[in-house]
Every structure is written in structure tokens, then in C-alpha cells.
N, C-alpha and C positions, 0 to 999 in steps of 0.2 A: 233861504227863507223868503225872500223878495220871489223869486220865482215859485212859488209853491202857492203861498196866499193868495193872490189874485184868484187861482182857477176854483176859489170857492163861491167864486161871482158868476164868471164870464163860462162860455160854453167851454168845454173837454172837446177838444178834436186832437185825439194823442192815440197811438196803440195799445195794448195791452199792454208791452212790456216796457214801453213809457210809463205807465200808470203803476204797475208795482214795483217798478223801479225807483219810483217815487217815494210812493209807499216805506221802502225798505230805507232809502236813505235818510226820511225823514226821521221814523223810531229807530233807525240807528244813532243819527245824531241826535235827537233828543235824550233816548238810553244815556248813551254816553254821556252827555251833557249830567244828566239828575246824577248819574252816578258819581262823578267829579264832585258835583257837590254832596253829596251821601257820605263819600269815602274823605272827604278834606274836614268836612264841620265833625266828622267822627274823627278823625286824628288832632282836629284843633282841641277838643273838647275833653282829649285823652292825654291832654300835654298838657293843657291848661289847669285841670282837674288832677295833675299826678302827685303822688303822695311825695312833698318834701321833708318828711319828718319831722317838719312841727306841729305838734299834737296838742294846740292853744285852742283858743274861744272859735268854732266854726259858726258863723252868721249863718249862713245857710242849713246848718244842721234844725232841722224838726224839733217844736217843742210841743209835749202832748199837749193839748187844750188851747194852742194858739194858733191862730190862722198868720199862714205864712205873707211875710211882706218882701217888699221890692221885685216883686215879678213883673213889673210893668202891664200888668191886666191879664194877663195873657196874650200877649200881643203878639209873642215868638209863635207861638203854638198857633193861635189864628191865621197869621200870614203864611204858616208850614202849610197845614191842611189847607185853607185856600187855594193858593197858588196849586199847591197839587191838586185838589179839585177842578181847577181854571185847565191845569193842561192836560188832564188824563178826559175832560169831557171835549174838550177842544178838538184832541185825538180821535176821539169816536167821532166825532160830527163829520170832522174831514175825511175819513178813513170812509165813513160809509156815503157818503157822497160820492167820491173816489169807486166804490163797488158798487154803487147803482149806475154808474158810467160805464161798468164794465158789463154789467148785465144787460143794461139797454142798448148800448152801441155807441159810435159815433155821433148818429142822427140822424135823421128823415132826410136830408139831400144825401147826406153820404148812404145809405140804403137803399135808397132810389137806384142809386149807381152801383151798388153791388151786386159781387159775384155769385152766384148761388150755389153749389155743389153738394151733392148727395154723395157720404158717406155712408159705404157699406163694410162692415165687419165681417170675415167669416174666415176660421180657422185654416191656414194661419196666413192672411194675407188681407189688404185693404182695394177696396174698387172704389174709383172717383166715377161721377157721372155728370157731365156739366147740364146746363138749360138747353143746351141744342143737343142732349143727345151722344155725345161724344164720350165717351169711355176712355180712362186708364186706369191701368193694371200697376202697383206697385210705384206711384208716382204721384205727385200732385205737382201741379203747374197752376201759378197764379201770376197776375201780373205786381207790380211794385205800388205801393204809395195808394192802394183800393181797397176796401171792404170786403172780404171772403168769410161769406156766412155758410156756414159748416151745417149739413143736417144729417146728423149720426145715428145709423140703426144697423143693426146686427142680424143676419139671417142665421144663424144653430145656437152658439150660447155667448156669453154677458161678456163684452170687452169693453174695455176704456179706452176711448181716441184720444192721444196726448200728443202736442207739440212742443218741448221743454222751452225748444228757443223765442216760442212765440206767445210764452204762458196763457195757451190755450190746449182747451182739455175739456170732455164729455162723454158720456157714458155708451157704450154699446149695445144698447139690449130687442132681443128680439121683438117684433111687434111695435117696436114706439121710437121716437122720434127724438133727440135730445140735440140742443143747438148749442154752435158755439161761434166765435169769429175772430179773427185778427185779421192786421192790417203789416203788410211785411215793408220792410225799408226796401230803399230802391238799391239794387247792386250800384258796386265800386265800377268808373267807368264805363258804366252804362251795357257790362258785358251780362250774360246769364248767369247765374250762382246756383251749383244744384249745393244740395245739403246733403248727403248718405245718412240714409237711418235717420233723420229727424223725424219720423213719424213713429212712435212704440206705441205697443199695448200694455196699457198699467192694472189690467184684472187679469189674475190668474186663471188661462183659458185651458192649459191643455201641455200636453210632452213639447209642443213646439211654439211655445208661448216668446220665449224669450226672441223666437227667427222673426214676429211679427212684426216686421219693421216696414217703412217706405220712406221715401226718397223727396224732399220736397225743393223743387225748382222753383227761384223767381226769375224774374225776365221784365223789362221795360215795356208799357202799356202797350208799344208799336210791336213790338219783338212777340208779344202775347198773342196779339189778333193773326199775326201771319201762322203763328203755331196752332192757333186754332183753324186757321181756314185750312191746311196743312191739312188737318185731321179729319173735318169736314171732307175735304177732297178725299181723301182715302177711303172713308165711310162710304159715300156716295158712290163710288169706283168696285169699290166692294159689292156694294148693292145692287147698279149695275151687271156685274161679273153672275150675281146669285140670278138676276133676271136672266140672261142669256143661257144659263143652264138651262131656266124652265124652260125657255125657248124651244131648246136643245128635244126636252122632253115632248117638247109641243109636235115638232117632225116626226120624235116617233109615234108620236099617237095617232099622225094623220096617214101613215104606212100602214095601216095595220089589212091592206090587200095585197099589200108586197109580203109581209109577216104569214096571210094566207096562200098566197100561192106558194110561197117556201113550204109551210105546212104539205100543201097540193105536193108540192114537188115530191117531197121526204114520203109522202103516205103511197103516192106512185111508183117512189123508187125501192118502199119498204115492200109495195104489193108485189112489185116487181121482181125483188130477191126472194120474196115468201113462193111464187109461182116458179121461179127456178128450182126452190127448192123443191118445190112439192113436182117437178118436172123430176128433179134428181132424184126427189127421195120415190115416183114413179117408176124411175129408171130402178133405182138399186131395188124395187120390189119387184120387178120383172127378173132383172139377173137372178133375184132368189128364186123366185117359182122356178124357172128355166134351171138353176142346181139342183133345186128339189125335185123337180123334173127328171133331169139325169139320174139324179142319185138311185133316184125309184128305178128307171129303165135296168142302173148300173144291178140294182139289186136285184134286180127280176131278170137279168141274165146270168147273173148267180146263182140265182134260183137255179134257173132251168139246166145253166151245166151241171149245178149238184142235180141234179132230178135225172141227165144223161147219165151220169155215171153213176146214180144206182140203178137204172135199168142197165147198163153195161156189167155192173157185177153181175142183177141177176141171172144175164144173159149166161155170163161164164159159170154160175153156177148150177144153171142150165145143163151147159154144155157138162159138168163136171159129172154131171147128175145121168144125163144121157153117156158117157163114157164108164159109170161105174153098171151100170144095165148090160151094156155090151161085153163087158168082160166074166160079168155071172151068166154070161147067156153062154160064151165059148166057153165057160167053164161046165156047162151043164154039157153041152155036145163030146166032149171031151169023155165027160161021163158017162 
């Protein structure tokens, strides 16, 4: 209790999970405290009041038309309700003090100093994007003992950004903007601590809702900046590499007389094979006329030996014709 009062004066410079952790020990032990006494003055009062079988003059028993005495004013009943008044408003005043800590942050020095990161949702996977630029996939990398103020938005539909271990959590919705922030303890020994899966999605997004997980790395303030310039360099390197292509592009664009004479070349070598052909397909039109030629000669010698040998028959039937004359003519001398 010594440590808890105080911070209803002095600033909050604690993380989140300082703060509800707080929280939860305080109304636990208070709980439990009231209850002790709830559950003890009911068992006193259940022993003390138990029926001994003597069934004589009860003082305490109610008499109609008499107003009862020896209640001491109500002095029981006053101090009950008070006191319980005194600590259930007590409760609320600190409680929410405690959550307008958590809402506003740290503080205006510690702000100044924070890290910024843009939170993107979209099915099923998370994108960090730091103040320089810098992208991760499937990760968050912050450094220890710093302000990491979260700005969560969702590009297709509505997720929740949760980090259980850092009781930090805000909404994903498309089009708008929802903040959060913690502040992560420094690792043991000064080594890096990833987390697996400490980052889920707590709204029901989709078949692959439950895979929406990432990964959250802390790291020591020094160990942070070399991972970030790390990634800078790489960016840069990348960029880089994307300019020397256009480069690349650049050369060809300034060839484009070499690209024409090739063109030259191809349309000389195309005309080139088009005139052979038309040379060959010259050629194989002469060999055809020159067959057709023949063929005609071949056939008009054909012609004309049929045309001998039916003058050759006529001949002989000429002759057969002049030899049947001659033998009616000895036949007539004969006569």
C-alpha cells in the first residue's frame, strides 16, 4: 500500500503492464481483505446468535409499538456503510487516474522521445513501417525502456492489434486511425528477446484469422539503432540496384540506330530471301512452261503419227481397193 499511494500525487512514469498490474493487485487485495471480514463477522454472528435451547426472555426480541433500545445509535450500521463508501469511492478515484495514465501516456518528455510506428492490418498478416521509412514484414522490433506509440489501421476489413504481454491493444479498421503504446522492459543481460506470436488479431477477420500472428523483438537502445541503420542500408542498396536497371533501360533507349540498322539488316536479308525466292519460284515457272512446252511438242507428235497411220491405212485400203479392180477385170477377159 506505501507504494501505490504515493503515485496519486507524483507523475506515472511506469508501463502499461506496471499500471494494470497494479491495478489487479490492489482489488485483489482489497477483495480479499473485505471478504475476510464479510465471511468472519458472518460466522461470528452465526455462532454467537446460535440457537442454545433456551427459549427465556429475548432482549432483543421486537416489541410491537416499542421502539427498540440499546442499538448504540446506529453506530454499527454508520461505520458499515461509511467505511464501505470511503473505499469503493477511494477505488474509483485511483483506478481512474491510473487509466487516464494509460490513455495519455507517459508524458511530454517521454513523447518527444518516442518511437512512432505505423501499424497496418490486412488479412492475414501485419506491416510495421517505422518514421524513416523502413518496413517489416511479420515483426516488430523496438528498442527497451522507450515509448512505442502504435498507429493502427487496417487496409480490407476490421482487426484488433493486441499485445497480451504488453496490455496493449487497438482496433484495426479501414480508413481510420486508432493509437496505442507501451513501453517494453530492457532484456536479461543485455541480449535481444524475440517473442513468437506475441502480436494476434482479437476481431474475427476471416478462415485464417487465428494464423494472424507476429513476432515482437526487443533489443537495447544501441543494438536498435545499428538494426535500424542495417535496414536503412539495405533500403538504400535496393534503391540503388532499382536505379541501375533504369540505367540499364537508359542504354537501351539510346541504341535505338543500332535496334534500326538490325531492323535494315532483317528487312535486307528478308528482301533478300523474298528475291531468291521469287528468282526460284522464276525458275520453277520456266521449268513449267519448258514441260508444258514439251508436253504440247510430245502431243503433237502424237498427233501427227496417228495422222501417219491413218493415211498408211488409207493407203492400204487403196491398194486393197485397186487389187479387187484387177481381179474383176481378169475375170471379165476370162469371159
Amino acid at each position: 500500500m506505501t507504494t501505490i499511494l504515493p503515485q496519486l500525487t507524483t507523475p506515472l512514469q511506469q508501463t502499461r503492464v506496471d499500471v494494470f498490474n497494479e491495478i489487479f493487485v490492489l482489488f485483489l487485495g482489497l477483495g480479499t481483505l473485505v471478504g475476510i471480514v464479510v465471511v468472519s463477522y458472518t460466522l461470528y454472528n452465526a455462532y454467537k446468535y446460535r440457537d442454545d435451547g433456551n427459549h427465556g426472555e429475548d432482549e432483543d426480541l421486537p416489541v410491537v409499538g416499542e421502539l427498540p433500545t440499546g442499538g448504540k445509535g446506529g453506530r454499527k450500521l454508520f461505520l458499515s456503510f461509511g467505511l464501505s463508501a470511503v473505499i469503493v469511492l477511494g477505488l474509483v478515484f485511483w483506478s481512474y487516474q491510473m487509466l487516464l495514465y494509460v490513455e495519455a501516456g507517459p508524458g511530454d518528455e517521454a513523447q518527444e522521445e518516442a518511437l512512432n510506428v505505423d501499424v497496418e492490418g490486412q488479412a492475414f498478416s501485419w506491416t510495421f513501417q517505422y518514421e524513416n521509412g523502413v518496413e517489416s514484414n511479420g515483426e516488430l522490433v523496438v528498442p527497451a525502456d522507450r515509448e512505442i506509440q502504435l498507429n493502427v489501421t487496417s487496409i480490407d476489413v476490421w482487426h484488433a492489434f493486441g499485445i497480451p504481454d504488453q496490455r496493449a491493444k487497438a482496433d484495426a479498421i479501414p480508413g481510420e486511425y486508432s493509437e496505442t503504446w507501451f513501453i517494453a522492459d530492457a532484456p536479461e543481460n543485455g541480449e535481444n528477446v524475440t517473442h513468437e506470436d506475441a502480436i494476434e488479431c482479437f476481431e474475427l477477420c476471416g478462415a485464417g484469422h487465428s494464423n494472424m500472428k507476429a513476432d515482437l523483438t526487443v533489443m537495447e537502445e544501441e543494438a536498435f539503432q545499428e538494426w535500424m541503420a542495417e535496414q536503412e542500408a539495405q533500403a538504400n542498396s535496393g534503391g540503388n540496384e532499382s536505379g541501375g536497371g533504369n540505367e540499364s533501360a537508359t542504354g537501351t533507349q539510346t541504341g535505338p540506330e543500332g535496334n534500326e540498322s538490325s531492323a535494315n539488316g532483317t528487312d535486307a536479308a528478308s528482301n533478300e530471301s523474298g528475291a531468291n525466292e521469287s528468282s526460284a519460284a522464276g525458275a520453277g515457272g520456266n521449268a513449267t512452261d519448258a514441260a508444258n512446252e514439251t508436253n504440247a511438242g510430245n502431243e503433237s507428235d502424237t498427233n501427227g503419227t496417228d495422222a501417219s497411220g491413218d493415211d498408211g491405212n488409207n493407203d492400204t485400203e487403196d491398194n486393197e481397193t485397186d487389187g479387187n479392180a484387177d481381179d474383176e477385170s481378169g475375170q471379165e477377159g476370162e469371159s
